[in-house]
C-alpha positions as CSV (number, residue, x, y, z in Angstrom):
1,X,175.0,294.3,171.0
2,X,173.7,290.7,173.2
3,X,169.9,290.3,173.4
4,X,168.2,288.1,175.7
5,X,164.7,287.1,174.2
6,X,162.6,284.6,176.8
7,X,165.9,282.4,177.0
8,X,165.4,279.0,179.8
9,X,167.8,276.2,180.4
10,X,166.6,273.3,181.4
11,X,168.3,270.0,182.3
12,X,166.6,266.5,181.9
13,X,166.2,266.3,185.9
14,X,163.4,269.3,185.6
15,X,166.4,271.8,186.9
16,X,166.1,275.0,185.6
17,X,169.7,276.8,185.5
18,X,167.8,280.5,184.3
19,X,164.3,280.9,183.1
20,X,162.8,283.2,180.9
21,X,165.6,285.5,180.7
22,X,165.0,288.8,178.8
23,X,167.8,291.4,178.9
24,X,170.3,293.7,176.7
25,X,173.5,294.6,176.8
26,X,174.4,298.2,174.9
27,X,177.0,298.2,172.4
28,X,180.7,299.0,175.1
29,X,178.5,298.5,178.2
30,X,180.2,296.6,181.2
31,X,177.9,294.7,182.8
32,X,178.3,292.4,185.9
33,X,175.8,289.4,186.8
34,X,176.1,289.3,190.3
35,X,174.5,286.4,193.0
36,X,175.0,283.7,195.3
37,X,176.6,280.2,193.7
38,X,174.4,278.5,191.4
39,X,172.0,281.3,190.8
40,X,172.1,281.1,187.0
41,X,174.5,283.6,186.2
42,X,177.8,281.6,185.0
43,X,175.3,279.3,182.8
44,X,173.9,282.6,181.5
45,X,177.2,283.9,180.5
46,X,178.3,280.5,179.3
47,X,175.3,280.3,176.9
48,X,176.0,283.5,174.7
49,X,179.4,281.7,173.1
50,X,177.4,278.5,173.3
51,X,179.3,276.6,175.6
52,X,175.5,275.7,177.2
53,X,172.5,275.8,174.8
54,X,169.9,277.0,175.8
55,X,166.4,274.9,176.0
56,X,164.5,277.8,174.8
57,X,164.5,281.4,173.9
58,X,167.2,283.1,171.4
59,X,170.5,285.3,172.1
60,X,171.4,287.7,169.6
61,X,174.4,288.9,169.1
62,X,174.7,292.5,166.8
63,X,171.3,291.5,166.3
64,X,172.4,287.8,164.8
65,X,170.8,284.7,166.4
66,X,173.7,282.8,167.9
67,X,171.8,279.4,167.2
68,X,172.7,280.2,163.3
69,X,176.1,281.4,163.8
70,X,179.2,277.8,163.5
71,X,179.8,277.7,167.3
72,X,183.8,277.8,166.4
73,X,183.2,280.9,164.9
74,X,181.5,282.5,167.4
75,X,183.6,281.6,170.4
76,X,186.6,282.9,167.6
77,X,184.2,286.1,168.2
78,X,184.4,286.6,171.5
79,X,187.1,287.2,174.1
80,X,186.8,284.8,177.4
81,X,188.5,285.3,180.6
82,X,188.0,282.7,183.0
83,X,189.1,282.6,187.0
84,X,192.2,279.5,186.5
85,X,193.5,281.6,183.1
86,X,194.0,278.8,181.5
87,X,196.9,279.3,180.3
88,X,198.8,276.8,178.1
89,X,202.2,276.0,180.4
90,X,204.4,274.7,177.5
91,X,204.0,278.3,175.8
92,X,205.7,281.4,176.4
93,X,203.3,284.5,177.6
94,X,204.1,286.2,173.8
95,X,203.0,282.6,172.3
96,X,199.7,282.3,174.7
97,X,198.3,286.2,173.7
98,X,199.0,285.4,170.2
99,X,196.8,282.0,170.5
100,X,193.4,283.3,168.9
101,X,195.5,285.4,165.8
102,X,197.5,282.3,164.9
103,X,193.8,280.0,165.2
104,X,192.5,282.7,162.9
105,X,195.1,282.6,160.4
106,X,197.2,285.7,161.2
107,X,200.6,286.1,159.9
108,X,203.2,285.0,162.9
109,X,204.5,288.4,163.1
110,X,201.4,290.3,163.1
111,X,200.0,288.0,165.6
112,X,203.4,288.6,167.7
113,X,203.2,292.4,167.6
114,X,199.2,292.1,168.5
115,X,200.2,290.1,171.3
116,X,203.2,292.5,172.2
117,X,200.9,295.8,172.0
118,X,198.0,293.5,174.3
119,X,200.7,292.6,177.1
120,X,202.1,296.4,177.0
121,X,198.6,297.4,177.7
122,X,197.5,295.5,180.4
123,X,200.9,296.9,181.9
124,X,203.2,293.8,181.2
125,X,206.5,295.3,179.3
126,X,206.6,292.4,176.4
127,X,210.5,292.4,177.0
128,X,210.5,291.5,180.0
129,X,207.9,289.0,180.4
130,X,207.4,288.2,176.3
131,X,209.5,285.2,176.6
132,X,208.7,283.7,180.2
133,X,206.2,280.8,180.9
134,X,203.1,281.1,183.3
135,X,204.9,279.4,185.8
136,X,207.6,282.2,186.3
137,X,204.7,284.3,186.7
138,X,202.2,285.9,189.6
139,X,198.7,284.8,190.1
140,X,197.9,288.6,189.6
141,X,200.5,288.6,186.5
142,X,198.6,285.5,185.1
143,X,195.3,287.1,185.3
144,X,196.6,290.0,183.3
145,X,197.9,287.8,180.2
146,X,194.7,286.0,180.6
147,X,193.0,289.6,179.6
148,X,195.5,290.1,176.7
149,X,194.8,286.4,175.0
150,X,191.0,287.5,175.4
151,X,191.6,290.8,173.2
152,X,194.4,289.6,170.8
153,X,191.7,289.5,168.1
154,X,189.7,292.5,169.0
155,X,186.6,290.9,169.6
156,X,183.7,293.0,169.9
157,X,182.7,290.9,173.0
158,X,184.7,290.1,176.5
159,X,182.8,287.5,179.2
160,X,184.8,286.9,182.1
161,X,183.9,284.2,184.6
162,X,185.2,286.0,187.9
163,X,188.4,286.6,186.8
164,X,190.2,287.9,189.9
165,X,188.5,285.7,192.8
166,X,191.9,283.5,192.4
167,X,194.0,286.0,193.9
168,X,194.5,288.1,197.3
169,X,192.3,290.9,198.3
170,X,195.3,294.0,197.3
171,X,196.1,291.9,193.8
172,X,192.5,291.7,193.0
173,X,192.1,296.3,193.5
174,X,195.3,296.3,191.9
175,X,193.4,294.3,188.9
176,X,190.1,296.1,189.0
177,X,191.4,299.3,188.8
178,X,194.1,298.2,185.9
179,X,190.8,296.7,183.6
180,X,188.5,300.2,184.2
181,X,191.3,301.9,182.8
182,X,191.9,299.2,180.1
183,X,188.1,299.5,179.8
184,X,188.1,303.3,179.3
185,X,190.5,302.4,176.5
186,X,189.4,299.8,174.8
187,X,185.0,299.9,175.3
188,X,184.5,296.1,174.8
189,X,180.9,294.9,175.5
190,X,181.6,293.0,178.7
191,X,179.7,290.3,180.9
192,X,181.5,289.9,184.0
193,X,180.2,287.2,186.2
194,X,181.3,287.9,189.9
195,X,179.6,287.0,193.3
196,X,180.8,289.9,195.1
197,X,178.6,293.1,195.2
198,X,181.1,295.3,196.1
199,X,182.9,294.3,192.6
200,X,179.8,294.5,191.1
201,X,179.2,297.8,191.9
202,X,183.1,299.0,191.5
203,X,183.1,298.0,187.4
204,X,179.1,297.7,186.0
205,X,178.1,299.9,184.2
206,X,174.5,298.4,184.9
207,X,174.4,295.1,187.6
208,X,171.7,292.1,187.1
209,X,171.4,290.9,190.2
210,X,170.1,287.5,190.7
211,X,167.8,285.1,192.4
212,X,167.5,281.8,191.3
213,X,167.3,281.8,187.8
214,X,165.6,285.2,187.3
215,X,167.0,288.5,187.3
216,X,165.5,290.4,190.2
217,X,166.7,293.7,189.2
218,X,168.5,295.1,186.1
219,X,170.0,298.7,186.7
220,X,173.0,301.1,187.5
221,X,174.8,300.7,190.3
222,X,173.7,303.6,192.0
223,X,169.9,302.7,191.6
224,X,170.8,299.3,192.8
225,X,172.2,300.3,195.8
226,X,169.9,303.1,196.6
227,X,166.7,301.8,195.4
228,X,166.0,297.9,195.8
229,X,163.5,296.9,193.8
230,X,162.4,293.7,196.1
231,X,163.5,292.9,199.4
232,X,165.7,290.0,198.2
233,X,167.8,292.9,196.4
234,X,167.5,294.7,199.6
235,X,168.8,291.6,201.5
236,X,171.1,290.9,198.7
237,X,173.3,293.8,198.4
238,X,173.1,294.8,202.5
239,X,172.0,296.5,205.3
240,X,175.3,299.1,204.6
241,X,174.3,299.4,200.8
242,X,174.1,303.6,201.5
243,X,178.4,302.7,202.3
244,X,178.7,301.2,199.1
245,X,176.5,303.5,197.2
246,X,179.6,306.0,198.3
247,X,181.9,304.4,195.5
248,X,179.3,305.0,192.7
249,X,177.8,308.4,193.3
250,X,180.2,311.3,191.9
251,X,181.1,315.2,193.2
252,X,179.0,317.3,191.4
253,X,180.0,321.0,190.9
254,X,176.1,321.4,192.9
255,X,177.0,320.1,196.1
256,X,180.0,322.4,196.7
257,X,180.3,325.1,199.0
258,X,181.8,328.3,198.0
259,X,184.4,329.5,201.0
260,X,185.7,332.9,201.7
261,X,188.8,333.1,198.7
262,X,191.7,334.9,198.8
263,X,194.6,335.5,196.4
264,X,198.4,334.8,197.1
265,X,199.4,338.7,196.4
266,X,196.9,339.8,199.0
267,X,197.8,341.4,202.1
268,X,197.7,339.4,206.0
269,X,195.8,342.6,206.5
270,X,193.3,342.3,203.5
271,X,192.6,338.7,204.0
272,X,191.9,339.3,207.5
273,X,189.3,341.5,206.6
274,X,187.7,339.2,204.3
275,X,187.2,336.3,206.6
276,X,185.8,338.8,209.1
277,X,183.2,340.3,206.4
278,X,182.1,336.2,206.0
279,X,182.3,335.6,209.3
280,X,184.6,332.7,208.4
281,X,187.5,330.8,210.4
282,X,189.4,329.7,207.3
283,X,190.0,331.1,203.5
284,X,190.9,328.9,200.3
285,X,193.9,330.5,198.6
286,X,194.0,330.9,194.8
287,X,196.3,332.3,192.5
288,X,195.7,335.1,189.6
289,X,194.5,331.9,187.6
290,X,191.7,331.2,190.4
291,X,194.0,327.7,190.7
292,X,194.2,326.1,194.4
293,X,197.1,326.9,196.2
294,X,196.2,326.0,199.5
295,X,194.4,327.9,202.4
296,X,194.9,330.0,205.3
297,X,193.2,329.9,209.4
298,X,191.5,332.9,211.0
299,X,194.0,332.0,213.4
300,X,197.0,332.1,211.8
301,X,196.1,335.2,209.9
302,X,195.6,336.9,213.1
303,X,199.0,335.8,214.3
304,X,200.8,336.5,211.3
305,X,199.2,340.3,210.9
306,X,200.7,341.1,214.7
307,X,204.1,339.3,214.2
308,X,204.4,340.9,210.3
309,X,202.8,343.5,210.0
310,X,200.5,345.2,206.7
311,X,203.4,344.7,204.1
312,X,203.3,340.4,203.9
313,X,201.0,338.8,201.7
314,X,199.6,335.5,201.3
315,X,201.5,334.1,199.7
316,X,204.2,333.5,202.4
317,X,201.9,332.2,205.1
318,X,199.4,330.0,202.8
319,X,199.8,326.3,203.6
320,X,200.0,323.8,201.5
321,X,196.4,321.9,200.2
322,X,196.6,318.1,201.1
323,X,192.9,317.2,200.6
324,X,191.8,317.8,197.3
325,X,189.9,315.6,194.9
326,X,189.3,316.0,191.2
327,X,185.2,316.8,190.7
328,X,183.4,313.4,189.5
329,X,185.6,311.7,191.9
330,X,183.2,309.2,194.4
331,X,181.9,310.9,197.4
332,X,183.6,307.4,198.9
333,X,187.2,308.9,197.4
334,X,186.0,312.2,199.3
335,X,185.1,310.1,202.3
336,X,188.5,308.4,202.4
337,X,190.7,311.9,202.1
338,X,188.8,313.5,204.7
339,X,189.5,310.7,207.3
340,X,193.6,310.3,205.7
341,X,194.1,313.6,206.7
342,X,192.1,314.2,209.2
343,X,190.1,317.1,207.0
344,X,186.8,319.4,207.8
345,X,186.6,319.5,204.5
346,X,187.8,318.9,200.8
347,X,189.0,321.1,198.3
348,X,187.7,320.2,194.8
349,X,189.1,321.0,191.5
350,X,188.5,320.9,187.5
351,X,191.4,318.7,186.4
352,X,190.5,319.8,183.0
353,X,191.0,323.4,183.4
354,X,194.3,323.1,184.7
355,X,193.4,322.9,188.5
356,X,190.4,325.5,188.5
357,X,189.2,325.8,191.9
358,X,185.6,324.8,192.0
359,X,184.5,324.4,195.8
360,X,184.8,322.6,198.9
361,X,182.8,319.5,200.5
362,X,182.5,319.1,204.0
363,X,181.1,315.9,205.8
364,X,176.9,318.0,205.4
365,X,177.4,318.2,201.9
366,X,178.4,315.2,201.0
367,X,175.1,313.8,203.1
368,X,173.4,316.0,201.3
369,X,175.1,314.5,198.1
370,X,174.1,311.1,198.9
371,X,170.7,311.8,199.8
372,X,169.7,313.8,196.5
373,X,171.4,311.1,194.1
374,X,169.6,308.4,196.0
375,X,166.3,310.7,195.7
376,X,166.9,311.2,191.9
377,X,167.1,307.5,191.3
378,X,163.4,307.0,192.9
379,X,161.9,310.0,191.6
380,X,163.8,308.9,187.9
381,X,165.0,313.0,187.8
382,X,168.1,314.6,187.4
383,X,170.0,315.1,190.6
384,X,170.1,318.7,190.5
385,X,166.3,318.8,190.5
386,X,166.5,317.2,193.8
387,X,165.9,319.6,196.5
388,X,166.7,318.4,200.2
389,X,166.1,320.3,203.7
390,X,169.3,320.8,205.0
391,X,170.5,318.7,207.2
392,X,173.0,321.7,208.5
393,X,173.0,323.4,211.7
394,X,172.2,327.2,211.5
C-alpha cells in the first residue's frame, strides 16, 4: 500500500531530516514511527501526502509514484489527524466531518449522513453533539471528531501526527482503546507518528523505531521488545522492555494448566475424592457444558462434606470465578487480574464457544509464556516449538 524506495530529505543547510529510507506498509497495517523529537519521523510521515518533498528517492502509494499524482488530489486521498485537531471553530462538529465530502463534491446530505455515521462511530451520538462547535467540546471529544473528518471520505490511508499527546494520561487510554476497536472495524493503512513506546507498542501492528534519520529496526512489537536489534533499540525502548512486552504477547491455549475439574451435579463426597486422586488443594468447577462456573478449596470441601454430609453437590458450595480472562488476552491483562484480586491463578476461557473452559495460568506459566514467545522471535519459529526448562518447583 506505501513504499519507501531510497527516499532522503535534505535541506539547503546540509541537514538531513531522514536518509535513505526504504520501508513498506501492507495494505490495513497500523504502523507507528516511534523516536526522540526530531528524529525524522514526523518529516517522514509528512512526505507521503507531500506536505515535504522529498530530495531523493520515490514513495509509492498502491504502487503509484506520489511525485506524479496533483498534490490536492492526493492529500483529498488520505485521511490526516494531527495533535491540535484543527478544527474549524466557526463550524459545527456535523459541518467539520463533512469537510473533505463537500471539498470532493458530495451532495450536502450524503456528506451529512457520512459525517453522522463517522461521529456515531467514533462513539459521539450525532444528536447530541451534531450541532455543537469545538469549543463546547472536550480535548478528548475533539480528538475524536478529528478521527471522523479524517475518514469522512474513506480514504484508503490515515497518518496521524500524535494525535492524543494533547490530552491527560486517562483521556489518552480512553482514546487508544476507542481507535483499536475503530481499527478492527474499519482496517485503514495507518502511519501513526508518536514518541512514546509504550503507545507504540499498545497500537503497531509493526513499530519503526528511529535514530536520527534511519530506521534502526522495523518489526512487531513483540520482536521489538524482546529482541533489539542494536543497542540504541535496546537503550531506546528500556531496561523494563520484558514489562512492556507483557501487553503484546497473547494467552495461548499451550501455556495453560489443566486443574483437577469437577462438575456442579457432583457430590462434596465425589469431588473430595478427586482432588485427593490429584493431590490437589483446589478444583475448577464446570457445568454439563464444560463452561466455568467457578471453583472449590480442598478446604472447604472438607468442611462442607463433615457439616453436609454425602447428599450436597457442587453446585451449592462452588464460589463464584472473579479472575478469568478471555484466551488471546495479554499475559499483561493476566498480570493485572491476578494482582486485582489477589489470584494464584487465572481461569481462562474460549469466548467463542460460549465460555468453554480451556485452563488456568498461574504466575510459572505465564514466565514460561514470556520466555518462549521471546525465544520464538530470536529463533524466527513458532511459539509452540519453543521448548523451555521449567522454571517450576517439583
Amino acid at each position: 500500500m506505501i513504499r519507501f524506495e531510497h527516499v532522503t530529505k535534505r535541506y539547503a543547510d546540509g541537514t538531513s531530516a531522514v536518509d535513505d529510507l526504504s520501508f513498506e506498509v501492507a495494505e490495513g497495517e497500523l504502523v507507528t514511527l516511534v523516536g526522540p523529537s526530531g528524529c525524522g519521523k514526523t518529516t517522514t510521515m509528512k512526505m507521503v501526502n507531500r506536505l515535504i518533498e522529498p530530495t531523493s528517492g520515490h514513495i509509492f502509494l498502491e504502487d503509484e509514484d506520489i511525485a506524479d499524482i496533483d498534490a490536492v488530489e492526493l492529500r483529498r486521498r488520505i485521511g490526516y489527524v494531527i495533535q491540535q485537531v484543527g478544527l474549524f471553530p466557526h463550524k459545527t462538529v456535523l459541518e467539520n466531518t463533512a469537510t473533505v465530502p463537500h471539498l470532493l463534491g458530495w451532495k450536502r446530505s450524503k456528506g451529512r449522513d457520512r459525517a453522522a455515521e463517522l461521529l456515531d462511530l467514533v462513539g459521539l451520538d450525532p444528536s447530541v453533539y451534531g450541532d455543537r462547535y469545538p469549543d463546547q467540546l472536550s480535548g478528548g471529544q475533539r480528538q475524536r471528531v478529528g478521527v471522523a473528518r479524517a475518514l469522512a471520505a474513506d480514504p484508503p490511508v490515515l497518518l496521524m501526527d500524535e494525535p492524543f499527546g494533547a490530552v491527560d494520561p486517562v483521556v489518552r487510554e480512553h482514546l487508544q482503546n476507542e481507535f483499536l476497536r475503530l481499527q478492527a472495524s474499519v482496517r485503514k493503512t495507518v502511519l501513526f507518528v508518536t514518541h512514546d513506546i509504550e503507545e507504540a507498542v499498545r497500537l503497531g501492528d509493526r513499530i519503526a523505531v528511529y535514530g536520527q534519520g534511519r530506521i534502526e529496526q522495523y518489526d512487531a512489537p513483540a520482536a521489538v521488545l524482546g529482541t533489539p536489534a542494536t543497542d540504541y533499540v535496546a537503550d531506546f525502548v528500556g531496561a523494563d522492555r520484558g514489562l512492556k512486552r507483557l501487553s503484546v504477547t497473547p494467552i495461548e491455549p499451550g501455556d495453560l494448566e489443566q486443574p483437577p475439574v469437577v462438575r456442579l451435579d457432583d457430590s462434596l463426597e465425589r469431588a473430595a475424592q478427586q482432588l485427593r486422586t490429584d493431590d490437589a488443594r483446589w478444583a475448577v468447577v464446570l457445568d454439563a457444558d464444560d463452561q466455568l462456573h467457578g471453583w472449590l478449596s480442598a478446604d472447604q470441601i472438607t468442611a462442607d462434606v463433615r457439616g453436609a454430609g454425602k447428599s450436597r453437590t457442587v453446585r451449592e458450595h462452588a464460589r463464584r470465578m472473579e479472575a478469568w480472562l478471555p484466551v488471546g488476552a495479554s499475559l499483561k491483562q493476566a498480570f493485572a487480574t491476578m494482582l486485582q484480586h489477589d489470584a494464584g491463578w487465572i481461569a481462562v476461557i474460549d469466548e467463542e464457544s460460549v465460555g468453554h473452559f480451556l485452563g488456568v495460568l498461574t504466575p510459572a506459566t505465564l514466565h514460561e509464556a514470556l520466555r518462549r514467545s521471546t525465544a520464538a522471535d530470536a529463533r524466527d519459529v513458532p511459539r509452540a516449538e519453543v521448548e523451555l526448562e521449567t522454571v517450576r518447583g517439583s
